[in-house]
N, C-alpha and C positions, 0 to 999 in steps of 0.2 A: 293192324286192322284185319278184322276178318276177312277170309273167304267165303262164298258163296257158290254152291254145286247147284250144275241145270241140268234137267232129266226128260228126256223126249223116251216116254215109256209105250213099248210095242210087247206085243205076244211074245214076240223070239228074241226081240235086241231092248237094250237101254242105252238110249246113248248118252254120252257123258258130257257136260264139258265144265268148266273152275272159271270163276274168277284173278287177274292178278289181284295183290293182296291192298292194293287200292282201289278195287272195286271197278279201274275205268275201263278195261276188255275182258269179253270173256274169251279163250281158248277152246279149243274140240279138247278132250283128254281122252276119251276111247269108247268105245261098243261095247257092250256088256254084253253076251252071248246066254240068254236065260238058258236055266236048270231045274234047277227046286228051289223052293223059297228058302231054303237054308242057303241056297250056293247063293244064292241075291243078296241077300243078308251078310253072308262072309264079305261079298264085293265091294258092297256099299260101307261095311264099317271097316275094312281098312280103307276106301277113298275118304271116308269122314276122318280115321286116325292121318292119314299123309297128308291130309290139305286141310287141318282143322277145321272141321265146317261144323258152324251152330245151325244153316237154312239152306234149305232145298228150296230150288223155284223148279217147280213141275212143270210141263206144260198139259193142260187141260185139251182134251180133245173134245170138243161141242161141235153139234151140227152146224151146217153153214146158218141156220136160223136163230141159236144160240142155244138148240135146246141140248138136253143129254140123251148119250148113246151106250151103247152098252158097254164100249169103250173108257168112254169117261166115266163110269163105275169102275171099272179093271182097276184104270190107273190111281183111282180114291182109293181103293180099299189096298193096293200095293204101296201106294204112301201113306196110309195108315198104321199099315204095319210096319213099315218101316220107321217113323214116330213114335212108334211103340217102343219099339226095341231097341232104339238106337239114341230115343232122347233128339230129333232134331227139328224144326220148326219146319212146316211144310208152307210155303206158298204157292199159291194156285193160279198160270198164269195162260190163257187164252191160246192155245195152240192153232188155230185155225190157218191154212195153206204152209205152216212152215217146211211141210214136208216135199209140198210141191215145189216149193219156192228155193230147197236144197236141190232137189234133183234138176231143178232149172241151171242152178251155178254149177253141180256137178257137170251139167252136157255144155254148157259153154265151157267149161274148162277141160274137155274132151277127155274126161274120165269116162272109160271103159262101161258099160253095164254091169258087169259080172264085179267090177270094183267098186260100184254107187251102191251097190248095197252093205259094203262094209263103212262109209263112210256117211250115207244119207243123215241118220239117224245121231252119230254124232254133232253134223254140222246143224239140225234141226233145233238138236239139245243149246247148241252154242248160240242159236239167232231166238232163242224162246229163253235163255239169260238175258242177251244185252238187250232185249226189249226189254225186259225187264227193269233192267240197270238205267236204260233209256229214259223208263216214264217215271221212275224216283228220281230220276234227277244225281243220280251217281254220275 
């Protein structure tokens, strides 16, 4: 069975996380620390060669009203190009507080400030997969 890669995309980081290869959790796998869109590019097609991934679940940053931000353009036109180039099926999946909702678990579990910003955005990535996984019913 496939994998499945979830992508919580920000200015400066991506955060990553994979499916196991039955689809029922998803994992943090790491931050991406942006570059240039070639150094993104390199990142993401070896994450797609080591964990075979045919689909990307994005998260979609919409305003709390559901409308779009200039944001949620970044992140369209960064997974477009990366569809482009890489051949991988993009889904589009509602990001709305998950970044709050990581750095809430992060301060209960009395991770440092200075270290929630290395891991925010991966564990974002990983709660905007298994919703994902959640509402198919994986």
């Amino acid at each position: 069975m496939e994998r499945i890669l979830g992508i919580d995309v920000g200015d400066k980081r991506i955060g990553v996380a994979v499916t196991d290869p039955l689809q029922i959790t998803a994992q943090g796998v790491m931050t991406v620390k942006r570059k240039t869109r070639d150094d993104d590019l390199d990142a993401f097609r070896q994450l797609i060669e080591k964990y075979e991934i045919k689909r990307i679940v994005a998260g979609l940053p919409v305003n709390m009203d559901g409308s779009e931000s200039a944001q949620t353009r970044k992140t369209v036109n960064f997974c477009q190009f990366i569809k482009k180039r890489l051949d991988v099926e993009i889904i589009y999946m509602d990001e709305r507080l998950t970044s709050s909702w990581s750095e809430k678990i992060l301060i209960e579990g009395n991770v440092s400030r200075q270290n929630r910003k290395e891991y925010i955005d991966m564990l974002a990535a990983q709660m905007i997969l298994q919703s994902y996984m959640d509402r198919a019913g994986k």
